[in-house]
C-alpha positions as CSV (number, residue, x, y, z in Angstrom):
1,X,88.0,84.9,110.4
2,X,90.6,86.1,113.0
3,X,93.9,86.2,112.7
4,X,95.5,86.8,115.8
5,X,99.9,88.0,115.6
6,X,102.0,90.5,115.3
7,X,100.7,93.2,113.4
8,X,104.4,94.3,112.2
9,X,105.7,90.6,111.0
10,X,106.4,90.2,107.8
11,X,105.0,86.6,108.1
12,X,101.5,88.3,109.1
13,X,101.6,90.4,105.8
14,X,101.9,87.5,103.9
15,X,98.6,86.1,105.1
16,X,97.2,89.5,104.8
17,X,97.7,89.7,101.3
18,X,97.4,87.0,100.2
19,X,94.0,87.3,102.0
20,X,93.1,90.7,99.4
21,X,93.9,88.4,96.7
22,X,91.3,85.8,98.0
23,X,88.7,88.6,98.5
24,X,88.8,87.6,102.3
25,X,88.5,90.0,105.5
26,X,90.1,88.8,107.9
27,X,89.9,90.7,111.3
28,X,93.3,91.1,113.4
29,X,92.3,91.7,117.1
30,X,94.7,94.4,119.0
31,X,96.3,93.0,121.6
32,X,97.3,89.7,120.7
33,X,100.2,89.0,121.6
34,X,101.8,85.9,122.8
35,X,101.4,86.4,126.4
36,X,97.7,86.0,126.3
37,X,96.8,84.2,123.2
38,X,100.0,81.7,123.7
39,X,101.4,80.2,119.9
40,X,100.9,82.7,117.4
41,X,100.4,83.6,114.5
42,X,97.2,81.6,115.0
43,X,93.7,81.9,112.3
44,X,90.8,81.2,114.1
45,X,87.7,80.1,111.8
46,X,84.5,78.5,112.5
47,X,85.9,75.0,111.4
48,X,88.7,75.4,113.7
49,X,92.2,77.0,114.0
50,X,95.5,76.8,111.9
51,X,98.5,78.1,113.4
52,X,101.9,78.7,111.4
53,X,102.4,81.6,109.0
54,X,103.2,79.4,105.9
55,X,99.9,76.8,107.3
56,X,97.7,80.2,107.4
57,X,98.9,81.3,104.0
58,X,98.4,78.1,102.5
59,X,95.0,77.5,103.4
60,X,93.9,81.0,102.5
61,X,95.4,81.0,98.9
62,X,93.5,77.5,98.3
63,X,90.3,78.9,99.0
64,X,89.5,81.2,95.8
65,X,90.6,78.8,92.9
66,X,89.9,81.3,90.7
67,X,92.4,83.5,91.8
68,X,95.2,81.0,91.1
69,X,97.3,81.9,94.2
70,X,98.1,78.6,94.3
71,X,98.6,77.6,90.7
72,X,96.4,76.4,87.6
73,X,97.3,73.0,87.9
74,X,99.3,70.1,90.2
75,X,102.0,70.7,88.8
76,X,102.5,74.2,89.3
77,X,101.3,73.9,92.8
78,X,104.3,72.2,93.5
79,X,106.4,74.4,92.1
80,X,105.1,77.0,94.2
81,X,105.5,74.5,97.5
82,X,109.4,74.2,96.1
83,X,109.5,78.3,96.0
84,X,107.9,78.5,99.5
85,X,110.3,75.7,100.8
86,X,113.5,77.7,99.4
87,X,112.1,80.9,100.6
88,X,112.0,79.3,104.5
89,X,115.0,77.7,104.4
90,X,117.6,79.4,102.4
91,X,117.0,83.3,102.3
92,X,114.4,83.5,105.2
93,X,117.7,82.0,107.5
94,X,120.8,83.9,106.6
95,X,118.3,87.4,106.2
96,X,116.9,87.1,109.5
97,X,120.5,86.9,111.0
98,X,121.4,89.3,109.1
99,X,118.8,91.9,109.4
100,X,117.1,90.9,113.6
101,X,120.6,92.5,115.3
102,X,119.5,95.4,113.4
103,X,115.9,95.7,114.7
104,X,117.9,95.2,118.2
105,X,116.1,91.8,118.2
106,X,119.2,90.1,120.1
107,X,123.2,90.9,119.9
108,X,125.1,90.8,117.0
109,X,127.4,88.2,116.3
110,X,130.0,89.1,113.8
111,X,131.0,85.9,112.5
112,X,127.1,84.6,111.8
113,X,126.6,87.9,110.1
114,X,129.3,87.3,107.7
115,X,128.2,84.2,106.8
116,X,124.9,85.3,106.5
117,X,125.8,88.0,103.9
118,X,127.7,85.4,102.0
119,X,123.9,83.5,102.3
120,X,121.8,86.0,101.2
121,X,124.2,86.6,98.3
122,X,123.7,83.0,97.2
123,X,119.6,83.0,97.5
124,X,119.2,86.1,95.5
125,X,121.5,84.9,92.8
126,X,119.3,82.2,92.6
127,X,116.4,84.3,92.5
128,X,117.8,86.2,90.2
129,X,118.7,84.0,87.3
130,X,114.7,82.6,87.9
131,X,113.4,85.7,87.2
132,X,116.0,86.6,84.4
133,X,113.3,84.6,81.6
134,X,110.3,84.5,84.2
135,X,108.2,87.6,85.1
136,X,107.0,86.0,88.1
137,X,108.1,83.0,90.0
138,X,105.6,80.3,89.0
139,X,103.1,81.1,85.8
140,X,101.8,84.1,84.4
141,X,100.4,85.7,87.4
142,X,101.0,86.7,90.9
143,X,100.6,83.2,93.3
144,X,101.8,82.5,97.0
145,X,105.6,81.9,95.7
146,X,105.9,85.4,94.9
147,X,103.8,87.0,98.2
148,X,106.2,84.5,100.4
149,X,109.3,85.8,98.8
150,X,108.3,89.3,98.8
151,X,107.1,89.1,102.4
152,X,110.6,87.5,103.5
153,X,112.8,90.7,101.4
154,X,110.6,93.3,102.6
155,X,113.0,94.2,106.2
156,X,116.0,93.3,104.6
157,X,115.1,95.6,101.3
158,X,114.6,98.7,104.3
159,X,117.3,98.0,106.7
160,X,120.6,96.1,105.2
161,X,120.3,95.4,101.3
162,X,121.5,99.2,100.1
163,X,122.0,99.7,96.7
164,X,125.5,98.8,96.0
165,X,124.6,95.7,97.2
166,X,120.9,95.4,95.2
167,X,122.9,96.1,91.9
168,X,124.0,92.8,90.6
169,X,120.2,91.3,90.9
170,X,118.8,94.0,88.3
171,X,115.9,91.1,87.6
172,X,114.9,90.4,91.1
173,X,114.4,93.9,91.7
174,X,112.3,94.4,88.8
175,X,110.0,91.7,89.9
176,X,110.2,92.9,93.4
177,X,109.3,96.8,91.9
178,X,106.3,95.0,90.4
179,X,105.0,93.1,93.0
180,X,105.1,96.0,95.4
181,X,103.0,98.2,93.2
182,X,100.1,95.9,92.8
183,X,97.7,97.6,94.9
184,X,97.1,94.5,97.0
185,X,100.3,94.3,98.5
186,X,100.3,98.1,98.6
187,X,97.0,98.1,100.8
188,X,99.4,96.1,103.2
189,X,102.8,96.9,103.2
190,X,102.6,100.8,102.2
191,X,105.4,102.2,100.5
192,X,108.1,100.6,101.0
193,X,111.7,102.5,101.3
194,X,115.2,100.7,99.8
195,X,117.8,100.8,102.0
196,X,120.2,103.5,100.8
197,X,123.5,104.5,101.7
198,X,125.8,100.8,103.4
199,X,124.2,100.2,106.5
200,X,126.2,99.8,109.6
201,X,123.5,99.4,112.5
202,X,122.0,101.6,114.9
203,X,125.1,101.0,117.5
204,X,127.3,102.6,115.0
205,X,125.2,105.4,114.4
206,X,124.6,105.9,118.3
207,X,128.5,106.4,119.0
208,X,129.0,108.6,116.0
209,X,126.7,111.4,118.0
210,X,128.8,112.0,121.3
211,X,131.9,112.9,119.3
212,X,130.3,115.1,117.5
213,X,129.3,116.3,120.9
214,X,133.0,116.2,121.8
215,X,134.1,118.0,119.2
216,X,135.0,121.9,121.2
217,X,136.8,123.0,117.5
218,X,134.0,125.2,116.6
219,X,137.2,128.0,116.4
220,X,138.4,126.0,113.0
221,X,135.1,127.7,111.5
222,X,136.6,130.5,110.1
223,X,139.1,128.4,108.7
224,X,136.6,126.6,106.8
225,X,135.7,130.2,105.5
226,X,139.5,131.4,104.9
227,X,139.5,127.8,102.9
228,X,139.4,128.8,99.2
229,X,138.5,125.1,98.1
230,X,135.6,125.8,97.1
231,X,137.3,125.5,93.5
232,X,136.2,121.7,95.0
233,X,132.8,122.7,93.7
234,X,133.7,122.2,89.7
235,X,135.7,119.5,90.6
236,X,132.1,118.5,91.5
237,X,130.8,119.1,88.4
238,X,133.4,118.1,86.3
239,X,132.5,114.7,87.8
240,X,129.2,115.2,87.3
241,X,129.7,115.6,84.0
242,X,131.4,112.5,83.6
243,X,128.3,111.3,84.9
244,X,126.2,112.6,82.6
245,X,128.4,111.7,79.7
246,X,127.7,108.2,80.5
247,X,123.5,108.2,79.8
248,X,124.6,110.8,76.9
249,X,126.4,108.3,74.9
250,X,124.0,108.4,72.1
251,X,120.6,106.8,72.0
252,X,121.7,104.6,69.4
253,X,124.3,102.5,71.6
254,X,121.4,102.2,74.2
255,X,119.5,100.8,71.4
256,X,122.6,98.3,70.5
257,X,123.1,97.2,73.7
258,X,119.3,96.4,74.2
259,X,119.4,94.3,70.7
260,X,122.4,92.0,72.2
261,X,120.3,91.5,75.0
262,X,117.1,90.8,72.9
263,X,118.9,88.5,70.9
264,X,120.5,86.9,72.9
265,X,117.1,86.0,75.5
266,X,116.1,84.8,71.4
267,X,118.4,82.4,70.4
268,X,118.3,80.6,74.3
269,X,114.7,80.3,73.7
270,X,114.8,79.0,70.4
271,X,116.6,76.1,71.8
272,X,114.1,75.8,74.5
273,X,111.4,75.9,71.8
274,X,113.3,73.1,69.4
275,X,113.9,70.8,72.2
276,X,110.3,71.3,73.8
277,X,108.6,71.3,70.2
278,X,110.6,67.7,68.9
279,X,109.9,66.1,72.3
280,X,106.1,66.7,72.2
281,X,106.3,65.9,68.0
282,X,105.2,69.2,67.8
283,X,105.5,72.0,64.3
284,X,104.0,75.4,66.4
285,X,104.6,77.0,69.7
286,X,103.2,80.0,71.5
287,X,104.9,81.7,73.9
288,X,106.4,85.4,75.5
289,X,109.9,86.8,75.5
290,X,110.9,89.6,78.0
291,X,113.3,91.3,76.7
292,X,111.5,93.3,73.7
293,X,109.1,95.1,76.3
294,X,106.3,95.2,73.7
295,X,108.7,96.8,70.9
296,X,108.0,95.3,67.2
297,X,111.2,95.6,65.6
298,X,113.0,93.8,68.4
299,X,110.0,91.1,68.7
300,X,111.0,90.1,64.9
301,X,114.8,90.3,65.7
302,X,113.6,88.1,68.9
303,X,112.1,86.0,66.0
304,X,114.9,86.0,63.8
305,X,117.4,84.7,66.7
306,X,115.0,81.5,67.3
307,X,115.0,80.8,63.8
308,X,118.8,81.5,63.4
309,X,120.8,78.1,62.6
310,X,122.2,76.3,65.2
311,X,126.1,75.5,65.3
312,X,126.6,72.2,67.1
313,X,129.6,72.5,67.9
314,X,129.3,75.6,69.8
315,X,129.9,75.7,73.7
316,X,126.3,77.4,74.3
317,X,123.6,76.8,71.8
318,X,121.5,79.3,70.0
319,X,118.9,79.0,67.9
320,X,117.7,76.4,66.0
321,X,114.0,76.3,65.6
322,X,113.4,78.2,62.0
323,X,111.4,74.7,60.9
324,X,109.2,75.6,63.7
325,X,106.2,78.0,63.5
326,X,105.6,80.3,66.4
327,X,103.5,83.1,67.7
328,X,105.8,85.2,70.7
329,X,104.4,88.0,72.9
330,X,105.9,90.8,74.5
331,X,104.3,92.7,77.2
332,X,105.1,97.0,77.3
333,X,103.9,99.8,79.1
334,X,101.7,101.0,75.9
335,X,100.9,97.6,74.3
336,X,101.6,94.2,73.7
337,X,103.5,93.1,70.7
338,X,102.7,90.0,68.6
339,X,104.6,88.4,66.1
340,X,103.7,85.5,63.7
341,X,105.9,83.5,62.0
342,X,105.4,80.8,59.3
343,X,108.4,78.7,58.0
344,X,108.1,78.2,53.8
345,X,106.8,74.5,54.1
346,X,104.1,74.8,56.3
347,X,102.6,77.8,54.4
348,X,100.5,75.7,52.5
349,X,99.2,74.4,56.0
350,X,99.0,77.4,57.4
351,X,98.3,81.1,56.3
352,X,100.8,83.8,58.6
353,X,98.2,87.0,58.2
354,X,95.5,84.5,59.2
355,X,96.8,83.4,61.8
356,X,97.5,86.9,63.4
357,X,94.6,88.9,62.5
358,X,92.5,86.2,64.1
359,X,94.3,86.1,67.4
360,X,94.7,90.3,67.3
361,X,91.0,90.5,66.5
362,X,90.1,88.4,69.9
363,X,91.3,91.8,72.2
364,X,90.7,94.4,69.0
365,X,94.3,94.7,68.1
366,X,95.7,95.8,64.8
367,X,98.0,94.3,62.1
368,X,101.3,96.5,61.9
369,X,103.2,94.4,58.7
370,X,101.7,91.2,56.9
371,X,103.9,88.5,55.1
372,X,103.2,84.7,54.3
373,X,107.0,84.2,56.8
374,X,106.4,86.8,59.5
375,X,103.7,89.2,60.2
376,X,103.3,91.6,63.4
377,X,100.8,93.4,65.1
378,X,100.0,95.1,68.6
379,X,97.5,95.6,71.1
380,X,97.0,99.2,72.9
381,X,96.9,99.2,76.6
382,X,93.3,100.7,77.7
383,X,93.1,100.6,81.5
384,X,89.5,102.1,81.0
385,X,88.0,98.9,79.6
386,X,90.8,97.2,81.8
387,X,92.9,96.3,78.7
388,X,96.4,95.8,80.0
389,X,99.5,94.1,78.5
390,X,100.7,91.2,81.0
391,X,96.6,90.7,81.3
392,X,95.3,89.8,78.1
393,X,98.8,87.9,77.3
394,X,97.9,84.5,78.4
395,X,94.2,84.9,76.4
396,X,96.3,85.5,73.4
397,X,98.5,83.0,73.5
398,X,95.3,80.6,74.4
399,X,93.4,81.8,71.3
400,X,96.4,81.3,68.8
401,X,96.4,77.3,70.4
402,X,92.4,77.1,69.7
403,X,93.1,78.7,66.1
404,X,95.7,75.9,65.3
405,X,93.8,73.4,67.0
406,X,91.1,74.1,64.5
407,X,92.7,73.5,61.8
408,X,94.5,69.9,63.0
409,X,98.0,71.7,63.7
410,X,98.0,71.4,67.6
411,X,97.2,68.7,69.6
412,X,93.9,68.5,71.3
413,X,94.0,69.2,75.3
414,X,91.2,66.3,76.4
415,X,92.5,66.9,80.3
416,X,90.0,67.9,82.7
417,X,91.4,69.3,86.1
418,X,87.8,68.7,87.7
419,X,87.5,65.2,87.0
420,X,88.8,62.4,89.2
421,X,90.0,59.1,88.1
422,X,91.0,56.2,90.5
423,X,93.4,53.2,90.2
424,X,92.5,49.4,91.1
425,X,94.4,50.0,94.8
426,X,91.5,52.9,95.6
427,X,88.7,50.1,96.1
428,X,88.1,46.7,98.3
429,X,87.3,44.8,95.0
430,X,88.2,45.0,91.4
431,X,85.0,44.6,90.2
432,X,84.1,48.1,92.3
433,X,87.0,49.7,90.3
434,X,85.9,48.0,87.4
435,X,82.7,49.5,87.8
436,X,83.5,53.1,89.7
437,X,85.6,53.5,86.5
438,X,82.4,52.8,83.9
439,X,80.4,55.5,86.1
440,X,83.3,58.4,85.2
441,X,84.4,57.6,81.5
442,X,83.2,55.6,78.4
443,X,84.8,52.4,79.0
444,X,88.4,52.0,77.0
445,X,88.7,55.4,77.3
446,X,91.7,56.4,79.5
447,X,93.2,60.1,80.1
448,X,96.1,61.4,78.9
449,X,98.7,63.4,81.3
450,X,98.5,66.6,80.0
451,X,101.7,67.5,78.8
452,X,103.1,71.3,79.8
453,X,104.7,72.9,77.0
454,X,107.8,74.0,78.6
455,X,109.6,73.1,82.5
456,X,112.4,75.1,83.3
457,X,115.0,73.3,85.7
458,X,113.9,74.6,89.6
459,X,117.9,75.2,91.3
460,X,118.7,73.0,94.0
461,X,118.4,74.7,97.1
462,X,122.5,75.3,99.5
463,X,122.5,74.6,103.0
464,X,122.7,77.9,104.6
465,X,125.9,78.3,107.0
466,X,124.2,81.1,108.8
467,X,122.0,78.5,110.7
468,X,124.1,76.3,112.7
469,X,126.1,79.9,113.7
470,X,122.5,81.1,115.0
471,X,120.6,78.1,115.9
472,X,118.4,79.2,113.1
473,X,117.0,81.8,115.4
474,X,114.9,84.1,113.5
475,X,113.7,82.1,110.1
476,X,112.1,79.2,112.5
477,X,108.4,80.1,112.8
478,X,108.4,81.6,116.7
479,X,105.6,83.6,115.2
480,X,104.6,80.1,112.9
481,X,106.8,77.7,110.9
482,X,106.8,76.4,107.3
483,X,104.3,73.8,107.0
């Protein structure tokens, strides 16, 4: 395959990584540029072409299933569509005329940059509170959502979004720190370099130089020597060591301040857990929690805020979900945490240190404390038998379903993403349906939707202002537009 654009565009490194994902090559000829090869980006196959960035990207994440670039199932698949859509439309708009003047792409207009700013504030909020109880933006894995996205921040990360302004969106950053290190978007996009210090544009910086030029005082040297304010210098480090007071403040209120937030990320899930758990009639769930970052003691106090009563009458709910077993995983650097819990009257069903040594023995884990309420364990990281944390995650929490399901605790999943079934209106007669329908499935046998354990609300994307001030010049697809 060849894809033919510009080598530089962030919408040709999306297709490019998301190609290394895919296990594609994909050649990109020199020299095609719009002049000679007309509408581009353009991927020539030997089916055929497909021009558009988003079109391209699309159709090369569908092609390795396995990879899951495009989700596991239907329903994530539109999620990521809904991701890809907001990318386009609501960050892809205000950043592009925000961040195009800059590249010297066309002139500045003051007024549209403003309300861009104001824009890109609101997308990355968005963002931001996604990925404040997702590690990435659709599933447990990398998929187009999160190459789109990345692709879309990667100019305005370099050129305009300097770090007073990155501060507030501590979450998106982490995700974008991660996806950046994978090696396949490394392979493409190199290291990439946050914007530091405000930026005011090249203009600026252009008619800073002649008066320095200008500037014949090169007699008011010596004064700078006669100066004796170089007592300035402590004054220096006397701030510095305010600085450094700050991160001194005892490990143990670093430690505090990381329990509020663990309990806190607890007791919202434990809600999520009770209302997922009585809606699907269900008495265990499996799932992860971020905040912990693979540390035991603050997995169980993770535990103890789900299982923490819940006052009604409280503005924000917390809690809630202590007549509700669980198993929750927390990824770290070193390993991945596990903790178990059992509630008193479903101990009889259910034994805790069971339960945990049989899902810790499926990736050779070890038990850390045993109880019939709560018992905990980890997993070391071992990146030379390609053991890692956020890896074997998603195996874990699929074993501890199967170990429940064996013993009549979970419901049975009897979907099958590979099979196809068809309604009366998909043939002439009924009596074809009628009999397509015996071919596929024992008759009176019909499927069950499978039912997804948890849907978080998707935010509902604002009209960017930015795009009637520019005519949407630089999100629309001149290169390719969203599909």
């Amino acid at each position: 395959m060849k894809l033919y654009a510009h080598p530089d565009n962030y919408k040709t490194k999306k297709v490019l990584i998301a190609a290394r994902y895919a296990g594609l090559e994909i050649e990109t000829p020199s020299g095609g540029a719009a002049t000679s090869t007309g509408r581009i980006p353009v991927l020539e196959t030997e089916q055929g072409c497909i021009f558009s960035s988003t079109a391209i990207a699309r159709y090369v994440s569908r092609i390795n299933r396995v990879v899951g670039l495009y989700g596991q199932n239907l329903i994530e698949g539109g999620m990521i569509d809904s991701w890809i859509e907001f990318c386009t439309h609501e960050l892809e708009v205000p950043l592009c005329t925000w961040v195009l003047p800059v590249q010297g792409v066309f002139p500045e207009v003051k007024e549209a940059t403003a309300c861009a700013k104001e824009d890109v504030k609101k997308a990355l909020a968005v963002l931001n509170n996604h990925l404040l109880h997702n590690t990435f933006m659709v599933g447990h894995s990398i998929s187009l959502a999160d190459i789109a996205i990345c692709c879309a921040l990667i100019d305005g990360m370099s050129l305009v979004l300097d770090e007073a302004f990155r501060k507030p969106y501590g979450n998106l950053m982490r995700w974008f720190d991660l996806c950046t290190s994978q090696p396949q978007f490394a392979a493409v996009l190199g290291s990439v370099k946050l914007c530091g210090a405000p930026g005011k544009g090249a203009p600026a910086a252009k008619e800073a130089q002649p008066k320095k030029q200008a500037q014949p005082k090169k007699e008011a040297q010596p004064k700078k020597e006669a100066q004796p304010k170089k007592e300035a210098a402590p004054k220096k480090e006397a701030k510095g060591d305010k600085k450094e007071e700050k991160p001194a403040a005892s490990p143990e209120q670093a430690r505090k301040d990381k329990l509020k937030k663990v309990v806190k990320e607890g007791g919202k899930r434990g809600v999520e857990i009770e209302g997922a758990a009585d809606m699907g009639g269900l008495q265990f769930f499996c799932t992860s929690v971020d905040c912990p970052e693979g540390d035991v003691e603050l997995l169980v106090e993770s535990m103890k805020a789900m299982n923490a009563k819940s006052d009604p009458t409280e503005e924000e709910r917390k809690g809630g979900s202590g007549h509700i077993g669980k198993m929750i995983f927390s990824a770290g650097t070193e390993h991945l945490a596990v903790c178990a819990y059992v509630p008193e009257e479903k101990q009889a069903q259910l034994s805790c240190a069971d339960w945990i040594k049989k899902v810790l023995e499926s990736q050779c884990g070890q038990v850390v404390a045993e109880a019939k309420d709560v018992s905990t364990g980890i997993v070391k990281a071992n990146p030379d038998k390609g053991v890692f944390p956020l890896k074997i995650r998603e195996p874990m929490i699929i074993e501890a379903n199967n170990f429940l399901r064996k013993l009549g605790l979970f419901p049975e999943d009897d979907s099958d993403d590979d099979e196809m079934v068809f309604g009366d209106d998909d043939f002439p007669s009924m009596e074809a349906a009628g009999a397509g329908a015996r071919r596929r499935r024992p008759q009176g046998r019909r499927r069950a939707p499978q039912r997804l354990d948890r849907e978080r609300a998707r935010p509902e994307p604002a009209t960017a202002r930015s795009r009637s001030a520019c005519g949407g010049r630089g999100a629309t697809d001149a290169q390719g537009s969203s599909a």
